[in-house]
C-alpha positions in Angstrom: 276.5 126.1 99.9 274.6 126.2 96.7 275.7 124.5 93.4 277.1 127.6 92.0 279.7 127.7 94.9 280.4 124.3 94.6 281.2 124.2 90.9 282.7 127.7 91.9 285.1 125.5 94.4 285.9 122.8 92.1 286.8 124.9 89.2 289.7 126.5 91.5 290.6 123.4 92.6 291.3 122.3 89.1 293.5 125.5 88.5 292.9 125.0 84.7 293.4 128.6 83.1 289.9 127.7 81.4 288.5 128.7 84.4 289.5 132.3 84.7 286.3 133.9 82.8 283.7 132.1 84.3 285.2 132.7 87.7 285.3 136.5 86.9 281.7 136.5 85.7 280.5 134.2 89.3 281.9 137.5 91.4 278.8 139.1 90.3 276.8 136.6 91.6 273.6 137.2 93.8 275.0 134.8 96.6 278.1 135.8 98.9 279.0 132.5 98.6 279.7 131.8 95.3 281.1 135.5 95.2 283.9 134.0 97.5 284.5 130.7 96.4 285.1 132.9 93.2 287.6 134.6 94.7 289.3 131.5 96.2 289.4 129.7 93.4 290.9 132.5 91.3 293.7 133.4 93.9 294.1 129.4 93.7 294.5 129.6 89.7 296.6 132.9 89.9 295.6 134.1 86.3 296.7 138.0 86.4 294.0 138.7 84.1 291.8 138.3 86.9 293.8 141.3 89.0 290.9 144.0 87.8 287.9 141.7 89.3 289.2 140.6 92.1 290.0 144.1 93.1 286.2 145.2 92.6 285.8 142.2 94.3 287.8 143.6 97.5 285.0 145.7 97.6 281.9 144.0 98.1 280.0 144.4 100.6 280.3 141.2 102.3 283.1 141.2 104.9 284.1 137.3 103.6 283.8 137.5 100.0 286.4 141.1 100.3 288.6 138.9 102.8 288.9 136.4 99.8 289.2 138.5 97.0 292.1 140.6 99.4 293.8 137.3 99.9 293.4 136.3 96.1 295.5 139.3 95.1 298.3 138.8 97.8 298.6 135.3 95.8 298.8 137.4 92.5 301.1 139.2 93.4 303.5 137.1 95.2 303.0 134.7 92.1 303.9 138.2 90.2 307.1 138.6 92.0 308.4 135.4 91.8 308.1 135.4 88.0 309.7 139.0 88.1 312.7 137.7 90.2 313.6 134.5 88.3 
């Protein structure tokens, strides 16, 4: 994996809210791979504001970085239910 997807990694893995927008803009990224450590790491930080991305997201064209931004919204909106029913 390059850099990008590392950083892209550890930025989820933080889950600081910081991270939302620079996770939103590394969806766009030439490599697949950051493109889905994106996606991970944003379904890990479960920000809503990243609902619109992630579901352009769900329709790249690589089959791993659409399984991750799928799986990122399933998060989102579990995390978006739970709120709803407390």
């Amino acid at each position: 994996p390059s850099v990008r997807g590392f950083v892209a990694e550890a930025l989820g893995m933080i889950g600081d809210p910081k991270a939302v927008e620079p996770l939103i803009q590394l969806l766009d990224d030439g490599d697949s791979g950051v493109r889905k450590a994106a996606a991970t790491g944003l379904g890990s930080i479960g920000d809503p504001h990243a609902e619109g991305a992630l579901r352009k997201a769900a329709n790249d064209g690589d089959d791993e970085v659409r399984y991750a931004a799928e799986h990122a919204l399933e998060v989102l909106a579990r995390k978006k239910d739970e709120s709803s029913s407390s």
